[in-house]
C-alpha positions as a LaTeX table, in Angstrom:
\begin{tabular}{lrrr}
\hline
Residue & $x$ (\AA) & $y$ (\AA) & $z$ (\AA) \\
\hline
Unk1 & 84.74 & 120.35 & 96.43 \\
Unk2 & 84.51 & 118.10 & 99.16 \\
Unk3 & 82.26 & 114.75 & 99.59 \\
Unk4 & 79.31 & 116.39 & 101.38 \\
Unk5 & 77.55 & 113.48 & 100.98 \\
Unk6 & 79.01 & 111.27 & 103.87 \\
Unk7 & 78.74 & 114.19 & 106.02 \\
Unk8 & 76.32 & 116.36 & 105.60 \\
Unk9 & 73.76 & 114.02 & 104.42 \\
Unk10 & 74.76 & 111.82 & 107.27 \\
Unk11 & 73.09 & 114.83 & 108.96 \\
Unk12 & 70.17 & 115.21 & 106.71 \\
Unk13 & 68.42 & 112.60 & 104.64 \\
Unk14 & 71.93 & 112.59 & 102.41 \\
Unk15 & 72.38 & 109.61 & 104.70 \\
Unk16 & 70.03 & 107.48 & 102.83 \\
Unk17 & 71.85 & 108.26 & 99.59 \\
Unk18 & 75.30 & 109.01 & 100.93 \\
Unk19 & 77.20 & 107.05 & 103.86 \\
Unk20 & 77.38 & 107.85 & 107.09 \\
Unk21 & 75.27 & 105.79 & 110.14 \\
Unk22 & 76.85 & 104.63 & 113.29 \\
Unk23 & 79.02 & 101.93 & 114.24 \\
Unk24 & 78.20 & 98.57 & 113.22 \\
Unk25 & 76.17 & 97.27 & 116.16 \\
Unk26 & 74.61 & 100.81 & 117.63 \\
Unk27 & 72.23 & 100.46 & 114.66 \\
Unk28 & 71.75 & 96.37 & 114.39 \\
Unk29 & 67.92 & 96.71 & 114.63 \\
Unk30 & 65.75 & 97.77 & 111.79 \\
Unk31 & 64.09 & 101.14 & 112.49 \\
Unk32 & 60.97 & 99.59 & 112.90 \\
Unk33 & 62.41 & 97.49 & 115.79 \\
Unk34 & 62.46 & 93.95 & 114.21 \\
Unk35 & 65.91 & 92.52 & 114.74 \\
Unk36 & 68.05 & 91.94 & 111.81 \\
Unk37 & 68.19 & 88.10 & 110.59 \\
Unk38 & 71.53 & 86.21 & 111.86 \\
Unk39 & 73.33 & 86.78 & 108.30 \\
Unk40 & 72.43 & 90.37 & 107.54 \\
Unk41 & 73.54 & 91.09 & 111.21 \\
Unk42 & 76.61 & 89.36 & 110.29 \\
Unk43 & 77.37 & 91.32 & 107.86 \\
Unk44 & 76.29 & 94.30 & 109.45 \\
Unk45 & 79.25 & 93.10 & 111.60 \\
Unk46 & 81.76 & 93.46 & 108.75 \\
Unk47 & 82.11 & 89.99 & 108.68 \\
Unk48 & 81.79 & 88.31 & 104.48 \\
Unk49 & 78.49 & 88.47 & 103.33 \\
Unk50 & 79.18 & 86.95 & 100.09 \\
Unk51 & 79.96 & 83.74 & 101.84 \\
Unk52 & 76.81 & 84.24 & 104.19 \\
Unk53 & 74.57 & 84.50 & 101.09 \\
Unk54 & 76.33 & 81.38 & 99.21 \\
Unk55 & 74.74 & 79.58 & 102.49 \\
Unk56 & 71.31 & 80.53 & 101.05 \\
Unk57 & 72.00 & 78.85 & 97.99 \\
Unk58 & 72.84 & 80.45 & 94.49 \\
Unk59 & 69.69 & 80.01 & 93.23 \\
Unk60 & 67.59 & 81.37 & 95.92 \\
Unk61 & 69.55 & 84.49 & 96.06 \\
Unk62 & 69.25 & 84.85 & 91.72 \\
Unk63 & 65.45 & 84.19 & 92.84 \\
Unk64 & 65.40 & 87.10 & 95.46 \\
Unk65 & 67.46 & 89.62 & 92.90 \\
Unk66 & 64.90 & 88.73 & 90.85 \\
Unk67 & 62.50 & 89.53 & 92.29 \\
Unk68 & 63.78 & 93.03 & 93.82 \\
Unk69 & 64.39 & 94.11 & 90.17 \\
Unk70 & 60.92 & 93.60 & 89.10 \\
Unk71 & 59.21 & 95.43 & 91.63 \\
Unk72 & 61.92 & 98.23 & 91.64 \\
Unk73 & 61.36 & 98.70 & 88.09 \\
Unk74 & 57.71 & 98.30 & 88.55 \\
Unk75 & 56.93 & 102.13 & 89.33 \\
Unk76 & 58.40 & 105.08 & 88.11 \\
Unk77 & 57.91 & 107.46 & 90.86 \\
Unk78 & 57.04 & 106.84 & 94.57 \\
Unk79 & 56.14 & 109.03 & 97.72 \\
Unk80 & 56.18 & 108.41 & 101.32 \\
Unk81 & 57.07 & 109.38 & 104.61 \\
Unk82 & 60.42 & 108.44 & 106.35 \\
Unk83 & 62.01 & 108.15 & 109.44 \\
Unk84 & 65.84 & 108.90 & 110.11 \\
Unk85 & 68.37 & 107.25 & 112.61 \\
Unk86 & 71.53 & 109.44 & 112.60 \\
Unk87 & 75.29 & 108.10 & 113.65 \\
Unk88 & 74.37 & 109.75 & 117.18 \\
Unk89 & 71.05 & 107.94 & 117.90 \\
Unk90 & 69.07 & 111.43 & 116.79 \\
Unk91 & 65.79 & 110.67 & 115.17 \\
Unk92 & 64.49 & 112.97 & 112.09 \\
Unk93 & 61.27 & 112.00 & 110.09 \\
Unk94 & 59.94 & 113.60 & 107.43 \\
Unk95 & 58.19 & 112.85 & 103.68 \\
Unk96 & 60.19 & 112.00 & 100.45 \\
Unk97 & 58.93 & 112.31 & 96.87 \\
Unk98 & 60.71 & 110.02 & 94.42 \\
Unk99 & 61.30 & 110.73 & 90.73 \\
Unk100 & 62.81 & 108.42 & 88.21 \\
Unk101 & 65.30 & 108.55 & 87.11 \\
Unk102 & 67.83 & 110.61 & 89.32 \\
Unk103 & 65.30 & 112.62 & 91.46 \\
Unk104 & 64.47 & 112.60 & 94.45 \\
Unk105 & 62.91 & 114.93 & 97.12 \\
Unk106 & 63.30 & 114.83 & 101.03 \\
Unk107 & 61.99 & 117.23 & 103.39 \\
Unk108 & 62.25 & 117.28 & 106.64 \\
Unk109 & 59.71 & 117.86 & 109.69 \\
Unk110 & 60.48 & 120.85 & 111.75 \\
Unk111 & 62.79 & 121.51 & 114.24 \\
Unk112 & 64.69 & 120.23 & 111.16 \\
Unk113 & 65.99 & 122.91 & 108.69 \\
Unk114 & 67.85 & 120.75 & 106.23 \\
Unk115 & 66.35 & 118.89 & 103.08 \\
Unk116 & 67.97 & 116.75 & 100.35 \\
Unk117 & 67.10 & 117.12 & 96.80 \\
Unk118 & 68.61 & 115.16 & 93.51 \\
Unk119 & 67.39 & 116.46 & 90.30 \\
Unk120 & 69.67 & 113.64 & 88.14 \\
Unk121 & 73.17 & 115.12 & 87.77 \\
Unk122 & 73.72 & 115.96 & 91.50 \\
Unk123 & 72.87 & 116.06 & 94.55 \\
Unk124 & 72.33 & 118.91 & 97.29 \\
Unk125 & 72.11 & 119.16 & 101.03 \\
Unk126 & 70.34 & 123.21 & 101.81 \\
Unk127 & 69.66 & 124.80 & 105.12 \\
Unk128 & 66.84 & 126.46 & 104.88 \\
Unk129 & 67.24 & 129.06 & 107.90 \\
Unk130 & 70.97 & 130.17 & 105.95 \\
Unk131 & 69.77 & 129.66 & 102.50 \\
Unk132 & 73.35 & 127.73 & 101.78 \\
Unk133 & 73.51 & 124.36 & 99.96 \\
Unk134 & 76.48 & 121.81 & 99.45 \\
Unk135 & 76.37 & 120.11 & 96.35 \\
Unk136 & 78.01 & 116.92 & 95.11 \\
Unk137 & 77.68 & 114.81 & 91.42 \\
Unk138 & 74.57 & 111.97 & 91.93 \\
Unk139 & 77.10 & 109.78 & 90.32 \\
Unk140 & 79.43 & 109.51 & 93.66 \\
Unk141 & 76.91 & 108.52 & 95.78 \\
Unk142 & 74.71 & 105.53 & 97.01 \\
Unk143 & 72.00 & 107.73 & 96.42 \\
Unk144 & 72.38 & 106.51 & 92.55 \\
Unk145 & 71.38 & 102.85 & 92.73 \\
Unk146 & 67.97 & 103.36 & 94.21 \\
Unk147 & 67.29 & 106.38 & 91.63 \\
Unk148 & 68.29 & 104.45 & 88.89 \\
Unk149 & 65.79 & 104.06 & 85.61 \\
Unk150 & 66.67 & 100.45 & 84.78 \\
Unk151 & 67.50 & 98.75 & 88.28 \\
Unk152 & 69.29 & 95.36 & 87.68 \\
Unk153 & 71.05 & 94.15 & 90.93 \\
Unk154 & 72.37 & 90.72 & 88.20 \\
Unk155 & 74.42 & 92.89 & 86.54 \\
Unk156 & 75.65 & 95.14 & 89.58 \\
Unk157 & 79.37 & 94.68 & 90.56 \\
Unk158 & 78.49 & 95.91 & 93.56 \\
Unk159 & 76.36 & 93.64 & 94.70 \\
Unk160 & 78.49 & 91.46 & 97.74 \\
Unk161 & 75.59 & 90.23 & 99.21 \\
Unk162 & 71.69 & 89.07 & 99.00 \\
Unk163 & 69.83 & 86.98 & 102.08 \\
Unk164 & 66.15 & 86.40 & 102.58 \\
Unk165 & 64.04 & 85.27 & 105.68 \\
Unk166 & 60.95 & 84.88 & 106.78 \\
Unk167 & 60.99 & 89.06 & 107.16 \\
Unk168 & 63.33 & 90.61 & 105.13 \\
Unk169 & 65.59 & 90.08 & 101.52 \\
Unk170 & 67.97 & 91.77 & 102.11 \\
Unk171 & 71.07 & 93.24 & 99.60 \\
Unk172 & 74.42 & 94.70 & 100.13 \\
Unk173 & 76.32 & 96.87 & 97.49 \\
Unk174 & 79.99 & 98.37 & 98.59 \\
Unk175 & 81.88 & 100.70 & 96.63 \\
Unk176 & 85.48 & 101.66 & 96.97 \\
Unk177 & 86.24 & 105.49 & 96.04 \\
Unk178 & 89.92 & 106.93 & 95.96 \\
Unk179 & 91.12 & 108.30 & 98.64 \\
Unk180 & 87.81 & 107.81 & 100.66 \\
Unk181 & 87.36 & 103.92 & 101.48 \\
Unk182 & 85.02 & 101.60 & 101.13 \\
Unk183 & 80.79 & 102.56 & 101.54 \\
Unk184 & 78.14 & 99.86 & 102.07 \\
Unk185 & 74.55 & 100.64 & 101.85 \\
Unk186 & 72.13 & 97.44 & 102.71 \\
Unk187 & 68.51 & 97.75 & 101.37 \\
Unk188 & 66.01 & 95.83 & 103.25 \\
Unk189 & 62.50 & 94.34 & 101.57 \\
Unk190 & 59.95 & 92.61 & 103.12 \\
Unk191 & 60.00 & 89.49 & 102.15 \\
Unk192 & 56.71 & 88.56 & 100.44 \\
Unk193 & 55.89 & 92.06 & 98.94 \\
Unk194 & 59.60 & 93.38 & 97.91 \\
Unk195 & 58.63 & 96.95 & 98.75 \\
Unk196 & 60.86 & 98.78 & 100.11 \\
Unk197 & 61.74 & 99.19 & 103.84 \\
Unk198 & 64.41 & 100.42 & 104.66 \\
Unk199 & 68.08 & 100.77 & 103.96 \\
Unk200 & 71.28 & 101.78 & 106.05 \\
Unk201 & 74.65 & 103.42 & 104.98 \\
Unk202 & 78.15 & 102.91 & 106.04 \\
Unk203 & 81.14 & 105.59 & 105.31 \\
Unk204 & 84.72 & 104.29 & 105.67 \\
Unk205 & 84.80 & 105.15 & 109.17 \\
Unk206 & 82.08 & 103.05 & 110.49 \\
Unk207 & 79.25 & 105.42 & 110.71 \\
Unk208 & 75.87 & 104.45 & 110.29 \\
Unk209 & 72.82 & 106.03 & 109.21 \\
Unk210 & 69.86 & 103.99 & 108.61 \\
Unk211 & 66.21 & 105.25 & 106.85 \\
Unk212 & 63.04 & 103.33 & 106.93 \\
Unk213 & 60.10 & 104.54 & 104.62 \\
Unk214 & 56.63 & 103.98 & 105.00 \\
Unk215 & 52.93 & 104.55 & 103.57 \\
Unk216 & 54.76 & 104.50 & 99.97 \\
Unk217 & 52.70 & 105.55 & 96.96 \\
Unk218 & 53.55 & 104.84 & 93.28 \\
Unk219 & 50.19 & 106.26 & 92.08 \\
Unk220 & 50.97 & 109.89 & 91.50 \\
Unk221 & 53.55 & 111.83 & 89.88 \\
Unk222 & 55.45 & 114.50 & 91.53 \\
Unk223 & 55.75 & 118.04 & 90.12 \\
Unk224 & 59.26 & 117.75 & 88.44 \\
Unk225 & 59.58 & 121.43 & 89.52 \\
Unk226 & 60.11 & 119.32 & 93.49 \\
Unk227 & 63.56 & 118.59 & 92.19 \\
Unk228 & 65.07 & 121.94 & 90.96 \\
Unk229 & 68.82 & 122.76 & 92.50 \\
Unk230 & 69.45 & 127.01 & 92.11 \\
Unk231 & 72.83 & 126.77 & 91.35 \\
Unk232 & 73.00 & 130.73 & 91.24 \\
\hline
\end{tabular}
């Protein structure tokens, strides 16, 4: 089966968990139009984050992972609405319901026929006007890190990158699959809350797609039966 996920989610909300957004500086802005601070732009750029965040000082950045794990491992499920930039500029906005660990709902406002549901093994893309569905393991995609039960950025590998301003902390995770390339996904948090903004995916060919959430609620539960995938 092929890696849906950069494509076809690059198409639907699979962008958020899977790579695909637009070249580098197409998308430099966060969705919300507050430019991106001089390092994350950087690396937005492709040029070494690792050595932009060492500028910030090792402790500072140990501060800001610090404080991004314990307000990602403050809730256990989350709802909201989202908004969508695609690699081609196209806008889609919708509302996501967030499960943990490993699910995840996103459906999307009409004309829109596509939604994106994780249920914690995998991962599908559906149309609902065709009633088809492409589905890929949660494991192979970005999609995994922000899904994950006990979030701890210290102990990711994949962690290249962490810078914080005045607006935004701001992390960067790559990860190198065979005979794909190299992803990135960036997660953005505002600075004095940590809750969750926004985040952007990269596939190996440059592609951007970039989703920023808002009016996020941690109060309620979803209905587990949100996150079922028919595999019939």
């Amino acid at each position: 089966m092929r890696p849906i996920l950069p494509t076809t989610l690059c198409a639907a909300f699979a962008l958020l968990a899977a790579p695909a957004f637009i070249s580098a500086p197409a998308l430099a802005q966060p969705a919300n139009g507050v430019p991106l601070p001089p390092s994350v732009q950087a690396a937005v750029d492709g040029k070494p984050v690792v050595q932009m965040a060492a500028a910030t000082g090792q402790k500072a950045a140990q501060q800001t992972i610090q404080r991004i794990n314990t307000y990602f491992n403050s809730f256990k499920n989350m709802t909201g609405n989202f908004v969508q930039v695609d690699p081609d500029g196209t806008r889609r906005q919708g509302q996501f319901y967030l499960l943990k660990p490993g699910r995840v709902l996103f459906e999307y406002d009409p004309p829109s026929r596509v939604e994106l549901v994780a249920d914690g093994r995998s991962v599908a893309v559906r149309d609902k006007k065709l009633k088809t569905q492409d589905i890929t393991p949660l494991s192979a995609t970005p999609l995994r890190f922000l899904l994950s039960e006990n979030f701890d950025l210290a102990r990711n590998a994949n962690v290249t990158g962490v810078y914080q301003d005045d607006v935004f902390a701001t992390v960067v995770l790559e990860e190198k699959q065979p005979m794909v390339g190299t992803y990135r996904l960036m997660i953005m948090f505002d600075a004095k809350t940590m809750q969750l903004k926004q985040w952007t995916v990269t596939d190996p060919q440059g592609f951007d797609t970039t989703v920023a959430v808002s009016n996020l609620d941690t109060s309620e539960r979803p209905d587990p039966m949100l996150f079922v995938i028919n595999r019939n």
